[in-house]
FIBASE-432572 format. One record per residue: residue number from 1; residue in three letters; x, y negated, z negated of N, C-alpha, C in turn. Coordinates in steps of 0.02 Angstrom, whole numbers. Each point is the difference from the previous one (the first is absolute). Example, Ala and Ser with C-alpha at 12.3 -4.5 7.8 and 13.67 -1.06 7.14 Angstrom:
<sites>
1  ALA  660  284  -390  -45  -59  0  45  -60  0
2  SER  -18  -53  36  42  -59  -3  -39  -55  -37
</sites>
This chain:
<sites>
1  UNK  -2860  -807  -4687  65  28  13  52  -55  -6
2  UNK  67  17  -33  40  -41  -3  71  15  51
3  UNK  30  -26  13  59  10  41  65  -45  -39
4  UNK  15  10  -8  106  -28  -6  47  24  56
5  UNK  35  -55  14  65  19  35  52  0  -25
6  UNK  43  40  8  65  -13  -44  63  20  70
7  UNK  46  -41  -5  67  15  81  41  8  -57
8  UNK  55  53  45  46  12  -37  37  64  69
9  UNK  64  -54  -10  46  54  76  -47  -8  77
10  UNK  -3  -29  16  -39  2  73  -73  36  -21
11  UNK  -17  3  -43  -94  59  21  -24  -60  -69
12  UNK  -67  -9  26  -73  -10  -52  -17  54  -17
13  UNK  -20  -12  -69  -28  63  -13  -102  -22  -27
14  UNK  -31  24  23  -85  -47  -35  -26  60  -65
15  UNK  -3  -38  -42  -17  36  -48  -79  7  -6
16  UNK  -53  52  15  -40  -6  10  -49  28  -73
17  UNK  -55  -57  -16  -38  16  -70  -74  15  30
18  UNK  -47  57  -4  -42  -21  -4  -34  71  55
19  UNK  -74  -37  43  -30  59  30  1  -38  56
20  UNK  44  50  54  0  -13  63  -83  18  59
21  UNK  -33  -42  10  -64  1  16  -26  -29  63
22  UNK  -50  -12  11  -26  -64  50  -10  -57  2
23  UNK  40  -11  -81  -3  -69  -17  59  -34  -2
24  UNK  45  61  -27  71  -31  7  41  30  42
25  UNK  -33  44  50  54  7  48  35  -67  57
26  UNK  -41  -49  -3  35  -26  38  55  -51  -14
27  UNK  -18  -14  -78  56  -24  -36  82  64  1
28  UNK  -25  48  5  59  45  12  37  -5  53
29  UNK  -22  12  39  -2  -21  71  31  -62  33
30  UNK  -15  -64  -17  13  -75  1  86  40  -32
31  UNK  3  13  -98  56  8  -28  57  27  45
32  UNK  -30  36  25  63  71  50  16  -46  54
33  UNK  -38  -12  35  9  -71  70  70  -38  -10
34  UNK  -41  -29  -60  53  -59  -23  70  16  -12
35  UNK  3  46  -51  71  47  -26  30  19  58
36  UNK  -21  23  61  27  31  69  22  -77  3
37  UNK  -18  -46  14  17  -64  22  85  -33  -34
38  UNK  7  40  -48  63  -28  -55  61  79  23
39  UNK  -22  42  5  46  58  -9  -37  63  32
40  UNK  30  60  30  -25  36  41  10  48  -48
41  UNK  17  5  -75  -4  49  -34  -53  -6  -58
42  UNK  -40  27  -11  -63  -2  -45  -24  50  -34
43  UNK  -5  -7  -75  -27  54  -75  -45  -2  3
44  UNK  -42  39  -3  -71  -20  -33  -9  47  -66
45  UNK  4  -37  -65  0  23  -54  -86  28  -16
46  UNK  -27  65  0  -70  4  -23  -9  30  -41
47  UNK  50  -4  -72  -4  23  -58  -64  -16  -29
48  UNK  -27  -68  0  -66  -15  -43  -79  -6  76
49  UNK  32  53  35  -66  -10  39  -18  64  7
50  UNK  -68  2  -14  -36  43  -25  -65  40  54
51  UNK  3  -45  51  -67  28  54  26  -54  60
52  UNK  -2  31  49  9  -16  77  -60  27  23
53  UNK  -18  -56  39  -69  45  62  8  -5  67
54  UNK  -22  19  43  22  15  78  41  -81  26
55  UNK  -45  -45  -15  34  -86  2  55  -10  0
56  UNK  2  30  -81  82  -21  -18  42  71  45
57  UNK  -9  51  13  30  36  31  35  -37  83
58  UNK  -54  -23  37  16  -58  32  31  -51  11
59  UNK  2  -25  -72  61  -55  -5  49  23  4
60  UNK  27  53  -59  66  34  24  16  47  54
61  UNK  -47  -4  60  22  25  50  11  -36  62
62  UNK  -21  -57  -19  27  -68  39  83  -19  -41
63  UNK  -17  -5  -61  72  -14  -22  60  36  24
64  UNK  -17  72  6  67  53  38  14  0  56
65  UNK  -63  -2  63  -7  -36  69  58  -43  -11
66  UNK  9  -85  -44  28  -46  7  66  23  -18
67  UNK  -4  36  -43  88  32  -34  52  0  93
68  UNK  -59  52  -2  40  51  78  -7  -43  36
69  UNK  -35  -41  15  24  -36  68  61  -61  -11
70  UNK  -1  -19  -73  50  -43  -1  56  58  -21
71  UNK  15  62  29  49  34  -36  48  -7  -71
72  UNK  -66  -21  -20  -6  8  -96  -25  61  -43
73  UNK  -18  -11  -68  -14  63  -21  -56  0  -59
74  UNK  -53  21  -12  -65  -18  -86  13  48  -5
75  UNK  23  -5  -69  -9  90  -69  -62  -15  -41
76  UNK  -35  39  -25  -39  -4  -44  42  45  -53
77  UNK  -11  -38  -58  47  20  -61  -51  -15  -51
78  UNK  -1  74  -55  -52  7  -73  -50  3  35
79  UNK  -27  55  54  -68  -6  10  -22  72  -58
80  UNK  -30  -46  -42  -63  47  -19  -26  52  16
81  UNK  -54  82  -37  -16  34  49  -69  -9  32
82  UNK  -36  -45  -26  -77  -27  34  44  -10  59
83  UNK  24  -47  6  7  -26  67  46  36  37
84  UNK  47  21  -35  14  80  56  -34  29  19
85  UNK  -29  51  -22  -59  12  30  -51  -13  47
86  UNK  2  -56  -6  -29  -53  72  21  13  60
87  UNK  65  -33  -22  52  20  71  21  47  8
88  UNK  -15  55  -33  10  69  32  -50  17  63
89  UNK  -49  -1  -70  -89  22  52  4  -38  68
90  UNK  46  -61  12  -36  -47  61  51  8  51
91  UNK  72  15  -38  53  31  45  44  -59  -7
92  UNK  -21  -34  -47  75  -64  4  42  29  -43
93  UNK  5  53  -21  48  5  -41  56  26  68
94  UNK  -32  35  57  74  8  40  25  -61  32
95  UNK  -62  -62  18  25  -48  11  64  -62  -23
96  UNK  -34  -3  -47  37  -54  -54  57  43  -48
97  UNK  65  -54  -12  39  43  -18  4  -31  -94
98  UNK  -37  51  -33  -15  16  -57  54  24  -59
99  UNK  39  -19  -39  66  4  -49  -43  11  -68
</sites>
């Protein structure tokens, strides 16, 4: 999995490549941490990601945890329908706020 950051106006946005798993969720995870650390507004681009598994579901539900408590905000933007789907079936899609 690859990650990029790109700032622009107060928000990071992480451009995410690849299959969100048990291998790279915690590189996701670490990514989102860090980005909360610079700006309380955060993209997560998952145009080129293709499979999430319960893990990575995890990471980004620590990442939104962190949004809200620092009264900040994560969009997921270009999600795919594999991985919609995901987060339908698991219920993050009412969680996480999805564009």
């Amino acid at each position: 999995m690859n990650i990029a950051e790109t700032r622009t106006e107060g928000k990071i946005q992480l451009t995410i490549e690849g299959r969100i798993d048990t291998t790279t969720c915690a590189q996701l995870q670490s990514a989102i941490l860090i980005a909360f650390q610079k700006t309380n507004s955060l993209i997560l681009d998952f145009q080129r990601v293709d499979y999430i598994s319960s893990a990575g579901l995890r990471a980004l539900l620590i990442g939104q945890k962190t949004a809200s408590s620092k009264g900040g905000s994560m969009h997921l933007i270009h999600v795919q329908e594999p991985v919609m789907q995901v987060l339908r079936m698991s219920g993050f899609s009412g969680i996480l706020n999805i564009n």
